[in-house]
C-alpha positions as CSV (number, residue, x, y, z in Angstrom):
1,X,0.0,0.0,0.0
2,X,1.4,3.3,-0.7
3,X,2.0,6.2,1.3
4,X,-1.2,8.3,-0.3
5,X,-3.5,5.3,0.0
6,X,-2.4,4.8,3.7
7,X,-3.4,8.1,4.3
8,X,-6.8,8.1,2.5
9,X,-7.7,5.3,4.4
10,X,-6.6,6.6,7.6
11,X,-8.8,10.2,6.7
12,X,-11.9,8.0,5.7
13,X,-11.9,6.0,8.8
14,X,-11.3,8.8,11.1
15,X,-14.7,10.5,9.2
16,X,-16.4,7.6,9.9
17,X,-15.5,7.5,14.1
18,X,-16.3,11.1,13.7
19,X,-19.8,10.6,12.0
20,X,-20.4,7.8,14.4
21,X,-19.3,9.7,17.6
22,X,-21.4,13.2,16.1
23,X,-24.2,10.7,15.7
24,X,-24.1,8.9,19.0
25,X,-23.4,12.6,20.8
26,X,-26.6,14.5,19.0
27,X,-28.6,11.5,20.1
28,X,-27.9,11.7,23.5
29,X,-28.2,15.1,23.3
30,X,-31.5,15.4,21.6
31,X,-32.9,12.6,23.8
32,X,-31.6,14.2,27.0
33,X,-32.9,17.9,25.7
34,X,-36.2,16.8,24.9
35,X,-37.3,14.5,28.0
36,X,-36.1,17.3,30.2
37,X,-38.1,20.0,28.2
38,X,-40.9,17.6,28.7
39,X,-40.6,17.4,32.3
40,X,-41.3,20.7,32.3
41,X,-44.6,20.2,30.5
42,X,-43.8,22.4,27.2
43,X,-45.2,21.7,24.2
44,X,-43.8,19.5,21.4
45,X,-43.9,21.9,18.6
46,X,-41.9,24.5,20.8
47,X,-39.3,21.9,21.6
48,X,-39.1,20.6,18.5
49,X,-38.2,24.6,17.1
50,X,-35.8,25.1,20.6
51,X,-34.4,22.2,22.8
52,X,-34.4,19.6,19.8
53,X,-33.6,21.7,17.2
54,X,-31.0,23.4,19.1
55,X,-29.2,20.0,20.1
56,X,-29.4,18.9,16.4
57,X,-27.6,21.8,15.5
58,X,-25.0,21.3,17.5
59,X,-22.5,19.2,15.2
60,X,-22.9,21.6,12.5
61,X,-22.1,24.3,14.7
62,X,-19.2,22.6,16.0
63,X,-18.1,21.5,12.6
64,X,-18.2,24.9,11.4
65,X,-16.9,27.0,14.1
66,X,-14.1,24.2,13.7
67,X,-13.4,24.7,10.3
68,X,-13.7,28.5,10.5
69,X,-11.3,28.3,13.3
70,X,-8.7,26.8,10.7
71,X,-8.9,28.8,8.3
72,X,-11.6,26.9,6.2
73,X,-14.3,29.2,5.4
74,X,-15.7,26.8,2.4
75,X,-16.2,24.3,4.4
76,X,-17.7,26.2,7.1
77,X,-20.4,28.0,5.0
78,X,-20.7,25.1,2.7
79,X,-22.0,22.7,5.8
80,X,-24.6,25.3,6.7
81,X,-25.9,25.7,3.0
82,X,-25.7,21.8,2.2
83,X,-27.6,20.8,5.8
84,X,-30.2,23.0,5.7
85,X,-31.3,21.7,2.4
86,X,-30.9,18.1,3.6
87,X,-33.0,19.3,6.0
88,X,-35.9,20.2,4.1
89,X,-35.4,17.7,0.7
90,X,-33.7,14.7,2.6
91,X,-35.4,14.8,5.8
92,X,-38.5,16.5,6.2
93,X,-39.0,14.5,2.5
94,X,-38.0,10.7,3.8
95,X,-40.8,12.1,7.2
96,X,-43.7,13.0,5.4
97,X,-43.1,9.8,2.8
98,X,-42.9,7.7,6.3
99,X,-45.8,9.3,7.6
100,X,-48.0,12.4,5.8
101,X,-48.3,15.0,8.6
102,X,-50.4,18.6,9.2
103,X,-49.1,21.4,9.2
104,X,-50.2,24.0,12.1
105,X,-51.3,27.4,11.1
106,X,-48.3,29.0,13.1
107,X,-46.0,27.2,10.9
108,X,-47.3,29.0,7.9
109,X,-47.9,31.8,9.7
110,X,-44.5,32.6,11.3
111,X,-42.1,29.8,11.7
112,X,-41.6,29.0,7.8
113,X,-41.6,33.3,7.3
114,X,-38.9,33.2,9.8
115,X,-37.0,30.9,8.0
116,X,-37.4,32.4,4.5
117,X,-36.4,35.7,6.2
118,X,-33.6,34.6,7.7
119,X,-32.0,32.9,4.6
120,X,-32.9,36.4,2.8
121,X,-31.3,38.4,5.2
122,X,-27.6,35.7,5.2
123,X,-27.8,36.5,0.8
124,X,-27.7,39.7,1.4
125,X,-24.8,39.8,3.7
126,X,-23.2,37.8,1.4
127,X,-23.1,39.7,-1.1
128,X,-19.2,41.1,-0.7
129,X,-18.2,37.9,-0.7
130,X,-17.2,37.9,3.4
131,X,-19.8,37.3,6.5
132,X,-18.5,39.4,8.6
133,X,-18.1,39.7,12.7
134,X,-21.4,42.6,12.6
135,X,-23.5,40.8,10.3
136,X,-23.2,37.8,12.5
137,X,-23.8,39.9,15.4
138,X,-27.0,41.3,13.4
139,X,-27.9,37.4,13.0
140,X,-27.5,36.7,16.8
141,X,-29.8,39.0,17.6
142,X,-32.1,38.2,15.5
143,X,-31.6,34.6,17.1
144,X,-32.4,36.1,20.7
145,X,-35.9,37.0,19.2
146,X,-36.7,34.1,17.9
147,X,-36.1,32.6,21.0
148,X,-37.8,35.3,22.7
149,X,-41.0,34.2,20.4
150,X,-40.7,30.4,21.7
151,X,-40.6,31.4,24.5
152,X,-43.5,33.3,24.7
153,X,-45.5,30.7,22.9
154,X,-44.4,28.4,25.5
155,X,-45.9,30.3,28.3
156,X,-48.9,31.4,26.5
157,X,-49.6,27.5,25.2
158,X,-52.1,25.0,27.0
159,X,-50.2,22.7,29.1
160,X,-53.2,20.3,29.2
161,X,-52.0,19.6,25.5
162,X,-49.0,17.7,27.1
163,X,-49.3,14.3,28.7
164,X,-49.4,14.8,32.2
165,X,-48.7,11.0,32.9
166,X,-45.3,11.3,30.5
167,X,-44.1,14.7,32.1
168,X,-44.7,13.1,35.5
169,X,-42.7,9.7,34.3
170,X,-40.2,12.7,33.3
171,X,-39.8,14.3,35.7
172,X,-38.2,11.4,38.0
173,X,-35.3,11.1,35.7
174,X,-33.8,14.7,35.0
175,X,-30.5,13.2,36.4
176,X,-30.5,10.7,33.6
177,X,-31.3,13.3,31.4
178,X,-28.8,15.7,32.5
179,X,-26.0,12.9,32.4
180,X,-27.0,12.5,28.3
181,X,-26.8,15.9,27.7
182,X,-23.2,16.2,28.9
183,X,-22.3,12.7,27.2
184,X,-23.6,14.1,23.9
185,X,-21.7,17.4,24.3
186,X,-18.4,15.9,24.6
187,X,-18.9,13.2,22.1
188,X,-20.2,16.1,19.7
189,X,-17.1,18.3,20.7
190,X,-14.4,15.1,19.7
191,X,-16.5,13.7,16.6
192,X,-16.9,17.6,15.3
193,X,-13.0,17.8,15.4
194,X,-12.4,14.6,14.0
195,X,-14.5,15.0,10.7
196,X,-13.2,19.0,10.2
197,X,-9.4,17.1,10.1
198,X,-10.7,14.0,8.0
199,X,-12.6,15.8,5.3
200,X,-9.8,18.5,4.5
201,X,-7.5,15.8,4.0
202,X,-9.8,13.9,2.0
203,X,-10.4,16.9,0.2
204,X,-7.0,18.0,-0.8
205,X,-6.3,13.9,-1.6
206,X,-8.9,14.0,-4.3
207,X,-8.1,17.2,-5.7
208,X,-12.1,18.1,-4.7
209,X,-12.8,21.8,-3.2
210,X,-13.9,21.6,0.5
211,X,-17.2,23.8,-0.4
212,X,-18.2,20.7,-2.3
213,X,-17.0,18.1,0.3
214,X,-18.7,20.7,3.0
215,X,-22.2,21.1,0.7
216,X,-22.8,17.2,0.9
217,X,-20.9,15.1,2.5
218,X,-19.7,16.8,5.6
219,X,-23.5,18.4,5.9
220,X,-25.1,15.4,5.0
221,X,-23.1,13.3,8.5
222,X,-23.7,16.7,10.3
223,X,-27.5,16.3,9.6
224,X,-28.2,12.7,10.6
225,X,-28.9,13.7,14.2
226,X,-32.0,16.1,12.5
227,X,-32.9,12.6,10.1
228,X,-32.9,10.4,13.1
229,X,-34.9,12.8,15.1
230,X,-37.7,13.5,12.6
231,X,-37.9,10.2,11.6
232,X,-38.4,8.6,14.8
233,X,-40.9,11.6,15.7
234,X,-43.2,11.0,12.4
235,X,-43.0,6.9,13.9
236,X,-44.2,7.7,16.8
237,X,-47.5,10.5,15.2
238,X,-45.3,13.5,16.9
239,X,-45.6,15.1,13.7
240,X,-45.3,18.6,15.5
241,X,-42.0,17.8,17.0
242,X,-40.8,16.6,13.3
243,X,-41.4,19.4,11.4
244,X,-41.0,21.6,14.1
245,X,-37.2,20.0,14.6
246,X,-36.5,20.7,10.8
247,X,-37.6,24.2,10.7
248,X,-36.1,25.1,14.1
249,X,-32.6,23.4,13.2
250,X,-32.4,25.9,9.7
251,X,-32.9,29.0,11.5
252,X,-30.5,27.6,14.3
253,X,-27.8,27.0,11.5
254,X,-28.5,30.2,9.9
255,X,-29.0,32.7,13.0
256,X,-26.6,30.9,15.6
257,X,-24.1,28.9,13.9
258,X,-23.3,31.9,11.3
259,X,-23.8,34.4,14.1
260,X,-21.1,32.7,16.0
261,X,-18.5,31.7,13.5
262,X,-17.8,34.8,11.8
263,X,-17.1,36.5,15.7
264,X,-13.9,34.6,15.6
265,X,-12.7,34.7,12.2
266,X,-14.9,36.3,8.9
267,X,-16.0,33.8,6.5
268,X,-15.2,34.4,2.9
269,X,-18.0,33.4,0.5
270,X,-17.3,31.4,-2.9
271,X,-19.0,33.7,-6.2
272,X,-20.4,29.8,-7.0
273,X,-21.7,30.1,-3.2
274,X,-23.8,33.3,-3.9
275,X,-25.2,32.3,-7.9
276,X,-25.9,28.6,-7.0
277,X,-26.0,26.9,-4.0
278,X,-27.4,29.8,-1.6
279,X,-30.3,30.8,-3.9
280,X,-31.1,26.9,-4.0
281,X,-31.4,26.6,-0.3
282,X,-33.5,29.5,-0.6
283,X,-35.8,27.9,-3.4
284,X,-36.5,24.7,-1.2
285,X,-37.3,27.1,1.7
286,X,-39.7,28.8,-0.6
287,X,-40.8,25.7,-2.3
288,X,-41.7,23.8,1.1
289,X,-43.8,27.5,2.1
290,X,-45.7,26.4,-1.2
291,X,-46.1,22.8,-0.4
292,X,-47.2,23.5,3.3
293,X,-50.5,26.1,2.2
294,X,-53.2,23.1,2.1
295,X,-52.0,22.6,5.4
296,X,-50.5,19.1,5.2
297,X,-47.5,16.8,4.0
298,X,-48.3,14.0,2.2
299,X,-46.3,11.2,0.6
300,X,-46.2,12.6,-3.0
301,X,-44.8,16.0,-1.4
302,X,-41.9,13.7,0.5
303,X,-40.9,12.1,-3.0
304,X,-41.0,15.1,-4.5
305,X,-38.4,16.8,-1.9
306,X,-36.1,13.7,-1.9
307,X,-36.1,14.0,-6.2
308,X,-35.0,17.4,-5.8
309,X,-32.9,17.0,-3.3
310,X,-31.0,14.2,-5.1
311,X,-30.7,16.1,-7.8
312,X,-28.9,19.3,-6.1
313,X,-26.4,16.9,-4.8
314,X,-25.9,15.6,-8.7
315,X,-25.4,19.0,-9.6
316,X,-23.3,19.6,-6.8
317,X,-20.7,17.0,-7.9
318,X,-21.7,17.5,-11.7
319,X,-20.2,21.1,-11.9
């Protein structure tokens, strides 16, 4: 074996441990998030857009703030752009083709308008070519009101709409919980630096550009903990928590993780960034608004995001 396939080898299984230990980390942590959010008797849509989506988010934040940290802006932004629309054309596709779910009229009448907005507002600021330390500032705070929203809702929704019997079960293991949450944290923290490491090397080896390595596969492993989560809440009829997790987790990325990032190092922005990838992410944010109007998800709607979203990823590689 030479010395350039010892190396490839040794990259691509160090990716892997990383996926697995990003995996195994946002699980905890999502699992952890979410029964202790229950305990407290709030609602499933609001933790599905907070606590859930927040811990989802947490290996492409850590990703990104790695790469941005070493100098690898591509990759950074790329991960952001690529996950959220696996978000919307891989996952909330492959949930609505496991189970068709409604859509609540906040959704359409806020949550999805958030998002749009947000992913607006991030095309505009890339528009020099650099996301700088204010614009992520301006995106932070625009984070903080979101939350501020949630939070809100929270308070004002009906607790009665919770079960009582499963936030009383909940309630008598917040140690458990609490344990999970820091498990997940540092497994998300190791596997995050693992696959930054792995996929630049893999990268330069194949003579492929990291925004392309970032767009799909680094934000395809760093979106699994958002695919396992809404897949296993569409299972189970929590259809709220599903959608709720996918919408939640895109303004996260957008608003938090390139809020935070550019504060310790700006993030340069590819032209092909601005033309082609950014105002697709945009399209299937738009293009799900469209889809959600009657009010529901159904399996033709799920094909129909997994065909598109299979065919952004051929054109990804393609060009």
């Amino acid at each position: 074996m030479t010395k350039d396939r010892f190396f490839m080898l040794l990259a691509s299984l160090l990716f892997l441990a990383g996926l697995l230990l990003l995996y195994f980390g946002a699980d905890f942590l999502v699992n952890g998030s979410s029964r202790l959010a229950l305990s407290y008797g709030i609602r499933p849509l609001i933790i599905g857009m907070t606590v859930v989506a927040f811990a989802t988010s947490m290996p492409e934040m850590l990703v990104s703030l790695v790469a941005a940290m070493r100098g690898s802006a591509d990759l950074a932004v790329g991960n952001i752009v690529g996950s959220n629309v696996a978000n919307i054309g891989l996952i909330l596709g492959a949930a609505a083709l496991l189970c068709p779910m409604t859509v609540a009229p906040s959704v359409l009448k806020r949550e999805l308008p958030f998002m749009i907005g947000s992913s607006l507002l991030l095309y505009a600021f890339c528009f020099d070519g650099l996301i700088s330390a204010g614009n992520g500032l301006v995106l932070l705070v625009l984070l903080f009101c979101f939350l501020g929203y949630c939070l809100r809702s929270a308070r004002s929704g009906q607790v009665d709409r919770v079960d009582t019997d499963r936030v009383r079960e909940e309630r008598a293991h917040r140690g458990r919980d609490l344990l999970l949450i820091v498990a997940g944290i540092i497994g998300l923290g190791i596997g995050a630096e693992m696959m930054v490491r792995s996929a630049m090397t893999i990268a330069r080896h194949l003579g492929i550009s990291e925004l392309v390595i970032g767009i799909s596969v680094v934000a395809l492993g760093t979106s699994l903990p958002e695919l396992a989560a809404s897949l296993m809440s569409a299972w189970k009829g929590e259809m709220e928590l599903s959608i709720g997790n996918v919408i939640g987790s895109n303004i996260f990325n957008i608003l938090f993780v390139l809020g935070l990032c550019p504060l310790f190092s700006p993030l340069a922005v590819q032209p092909a960034l601005l033309w082609v990838e950014l105002p697709v992410m945009i399209a299937f944010s738009c293009g799900l608004l469209l889809i959600c109007l009657r009010r529901r998800l159904n399996r033709l709607h799920g094909l129909l995001l997994l065909v598109c979203y299979a065919l952004f990823i051929g054109m990804v590689f393609w060009r």
